[in-house]
N, C-alpha and C positions, 0 to 999 in steps of 0.2 A: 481420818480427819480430812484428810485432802479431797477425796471422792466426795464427802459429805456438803465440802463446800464448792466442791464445783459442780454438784447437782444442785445449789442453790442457787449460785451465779447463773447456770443455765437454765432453772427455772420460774426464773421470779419475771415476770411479764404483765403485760399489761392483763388485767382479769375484767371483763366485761361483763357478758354472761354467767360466768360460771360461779358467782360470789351467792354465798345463801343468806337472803335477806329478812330471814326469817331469824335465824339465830341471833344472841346476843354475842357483843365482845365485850368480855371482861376488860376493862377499865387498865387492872392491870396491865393488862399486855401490852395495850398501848404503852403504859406508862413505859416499862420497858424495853420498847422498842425507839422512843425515846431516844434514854437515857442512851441506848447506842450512837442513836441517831446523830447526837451532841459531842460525839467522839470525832465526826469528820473535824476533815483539813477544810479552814478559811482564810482567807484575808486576812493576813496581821496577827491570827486569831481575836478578829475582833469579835467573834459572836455573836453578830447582829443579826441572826433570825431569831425570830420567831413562831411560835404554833399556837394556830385555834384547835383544839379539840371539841366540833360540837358533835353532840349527841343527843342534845331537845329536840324533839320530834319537831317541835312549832318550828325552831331555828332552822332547821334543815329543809325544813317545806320552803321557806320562804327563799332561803338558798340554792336550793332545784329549782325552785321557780323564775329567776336567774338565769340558771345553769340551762334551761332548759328552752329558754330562750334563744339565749345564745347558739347553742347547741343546732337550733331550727333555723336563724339567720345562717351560719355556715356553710350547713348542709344544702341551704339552698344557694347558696351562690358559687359553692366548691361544683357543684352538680352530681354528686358522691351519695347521695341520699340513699341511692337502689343500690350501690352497691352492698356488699359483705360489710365491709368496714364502717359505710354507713350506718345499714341495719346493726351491727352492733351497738353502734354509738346512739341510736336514736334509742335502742333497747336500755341500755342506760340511760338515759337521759330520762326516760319514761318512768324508771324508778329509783329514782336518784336519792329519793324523800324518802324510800326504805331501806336507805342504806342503812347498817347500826352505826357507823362513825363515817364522820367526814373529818380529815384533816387538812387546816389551812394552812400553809407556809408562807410567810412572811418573812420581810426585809427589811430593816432600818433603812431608812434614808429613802429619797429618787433620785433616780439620774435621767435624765436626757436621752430621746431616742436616736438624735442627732450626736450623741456623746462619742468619744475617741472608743475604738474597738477594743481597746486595754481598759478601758472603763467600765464598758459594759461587761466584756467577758469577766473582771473583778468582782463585779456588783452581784451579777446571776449565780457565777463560780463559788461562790462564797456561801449558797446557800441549796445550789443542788446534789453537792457530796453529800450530805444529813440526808433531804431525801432518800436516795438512794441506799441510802446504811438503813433507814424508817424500814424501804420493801422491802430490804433483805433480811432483817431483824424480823419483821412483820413473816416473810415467807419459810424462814426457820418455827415458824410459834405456830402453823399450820394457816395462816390469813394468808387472803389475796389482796392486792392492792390494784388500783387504777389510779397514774397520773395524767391529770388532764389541766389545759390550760383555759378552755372553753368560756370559763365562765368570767372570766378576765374583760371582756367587752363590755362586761357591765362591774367594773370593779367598782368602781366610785358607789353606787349605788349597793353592792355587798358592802361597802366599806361603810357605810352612814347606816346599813343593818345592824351591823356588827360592833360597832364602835371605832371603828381603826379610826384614828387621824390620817385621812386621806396622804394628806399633804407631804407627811413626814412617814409615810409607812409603807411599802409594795408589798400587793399580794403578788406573788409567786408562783405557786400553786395549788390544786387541790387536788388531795388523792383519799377516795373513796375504798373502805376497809370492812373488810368483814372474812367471813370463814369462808375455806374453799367449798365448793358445793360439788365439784370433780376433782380429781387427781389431778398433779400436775404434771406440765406437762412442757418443754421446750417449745419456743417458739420457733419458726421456720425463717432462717436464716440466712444471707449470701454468705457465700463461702468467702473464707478472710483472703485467699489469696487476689479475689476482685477488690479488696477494699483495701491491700497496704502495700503500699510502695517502698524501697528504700534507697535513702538519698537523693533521690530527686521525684518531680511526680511525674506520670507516665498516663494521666488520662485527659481524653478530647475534652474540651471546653463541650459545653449544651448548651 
């Protein structure tokens, strides 16, 4: 049991290319994936997220087209375009409209971008543990996931798509779902001993 979850831990990643957009996802899975999802730790337990499940072709065109915007503003101003990580993402980007689901994640409320750092880290915290349970439930059922935040520079205008009440509603994120089309596969990782300190911290300022 143990093995089984820690090749899931270690394989669930971000899937760009390798998603088959050709296949369907049963409905169910999602569902299922879900209903894990809704298991994380929030705030208070106050359960203030929410999920779009779209799967209308029209909805999703219109939401790539967004997405894909954005996506092209970024990339141009990060200067990242050529690279690897680029071309991945513009590869998605490019078909984003065939994905078979797109998942939106939502958040009751806004807060302030100027807000106290306990604030925000509350607000977001509160609704990325679910994420995360979604790709790991999602990468147990043989699905890959991608989350991305990209398409967020034009939220307002996804949100007057979609229906949200701007005002009173964050989108969060979106994470793009479908079957794996490779095996999986860890992703390439620093080694932990660069990344944990104990009891005090021990790296240069940048």
């Amino acid at each position: 049991m143990n093995e089984y979850l820690d090749q899931v831990l270690t394989t669930t990643r971000t899937v760009r290319r390798g998603l088959d957009f050709d296949r369907p996802v049963d409905v169910e899975l999602i569902e299922q994936c879900l209903e894990l999802a809704c298991h994380a730790p929030n705030g208070a337990n106050r359960q203030d997220w929410r999920f779009l499940v779209l799967d209308d072709p029209a909805v999703k065109a219109e939401v790539a087209g967004y997405y894909r915007l954005a996506s092209r503003e970024y990339l141009a101003r990060s200067g990242a375009a050529e690279g690897p990580m680029g071309r991945s993402a513009s590869a998605l980007a490019d078909r984003l409209h065939q994905a078979p689901v797109l998942l939106l994640a939502c958040q009751l409320g806004r807060v302030a971008a100027d807000a106290p750092p306990a604030k925000l880290s509350s607000f977001y915290g509160s609704v990325y543990p679910a994420l995360w349970g979604f790709m790991l439930a999602a990468r147990s059922r043989g699905l890959g996931t991608a989350m991305t935040t990209v398409h967020l520079a034009y939220e307002r205008e996804v949100a007057q798509l979609l229906g949200i009440p701007f005002e009173r509603v964050t989108q969060v994120a979106l994470v793009v779902v479908g079957h794996l089309a490779v095996p999986p596969s860890r992703a390439p990782r620093n080694p932990v001993a660069e990344v944990v300190a104990r009891n005090t911290w021990r790296w240069d300022c940048w």
